[in-house]
C-alpha positions, 0 to 999 in steps of 0.5 A: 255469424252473419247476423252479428255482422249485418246488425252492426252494418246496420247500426253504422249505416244508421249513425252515417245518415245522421252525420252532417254531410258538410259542416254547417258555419256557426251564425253570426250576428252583426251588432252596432254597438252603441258605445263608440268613440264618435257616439261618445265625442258626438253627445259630449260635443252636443251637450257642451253646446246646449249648456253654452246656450243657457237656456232654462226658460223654453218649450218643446214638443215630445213623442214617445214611441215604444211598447207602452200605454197609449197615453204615454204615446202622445205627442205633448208640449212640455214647458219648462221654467228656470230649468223646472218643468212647469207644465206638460200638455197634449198638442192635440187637445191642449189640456194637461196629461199625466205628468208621471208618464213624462218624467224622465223627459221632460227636460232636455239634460234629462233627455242627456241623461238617457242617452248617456244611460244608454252609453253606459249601459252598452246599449246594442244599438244607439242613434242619436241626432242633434239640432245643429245650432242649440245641440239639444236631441231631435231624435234618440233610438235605443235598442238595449238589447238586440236579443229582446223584441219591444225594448227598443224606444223612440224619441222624438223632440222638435219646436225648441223654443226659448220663453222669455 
């Protein structure tokens, strides 16, 4: 008779040191979300701005920094005529680059269209600056997603310059 007891202590005993002694919080992740009424406000604002300044005749220099080939890495001097890209060389070397690896930034409304597309898209974390004067980006970080490492990428865009 005393068997049967004592198992069953056991066995209680047992399901008692599995038991959480306090209840454990859920985690939370804190996420800036990329669509934002300001972030919106600020991209038409800047992109209203860069269209009044009509210019399609101009050069700048872009670097791209993500999870990608080396190549698509290097600083370049993007030129770009009657809103036309018409040539893409590297700063250091000043010989043309694959033109492919360029060819969703190498204008400044294409540059406006990522950012929009990162709008769309509720992209976990946006953050754009723009020159003050023209309104075009000078730097653009997208997270798509916080949950994937080495989807975030990095533009940078300096020396606007108009070509007459």
């Amino acid at each position: 008779m005393r068997l049967p007891i004592a198992i069953s202590a056991i066995l209680v005993a047992s399901l008692g040191l599995n038991a959480p002694v306090m209840p454990q919080p859920r985690i939370q992740v804190a996420q800036t979300p990329a669509f934002t009424s300001f972030t919106f406000k600020q991209f038409k604002t800047n992109y209203r701005l860069w269209r009044q300044q009509k210019i399609s005749n101009y050069s700048y220099e872009f670097a791209r920094s993500c999870n990608c080939f080396p190549k698509a890495t290097e600083l370049v001097i993007i030129q770009v005529r009657n809103g036309v890209t018409t040539s893409i060389t590297s700063k250091e070397t000043g010989k043309p680059v694959d033109a492919q690896l360029f060819q969703k930034y190498n204008t400044i409304p294409k540059l406006f269209n990522i950012i929009k597309n990162a709008l769309i898209r509720k992209a976990a974390n946006l953050t754009v600056q723009y020159d003050p004067i023209i309104g075009y980006p000078t730097q653009i970080n997208i997270d798509y997603d916080s949950r994937i490492a080495d989807d975030e990428i990095f533009f940078t865009i300096k020396n606007l310059q108009k070509i007459n």
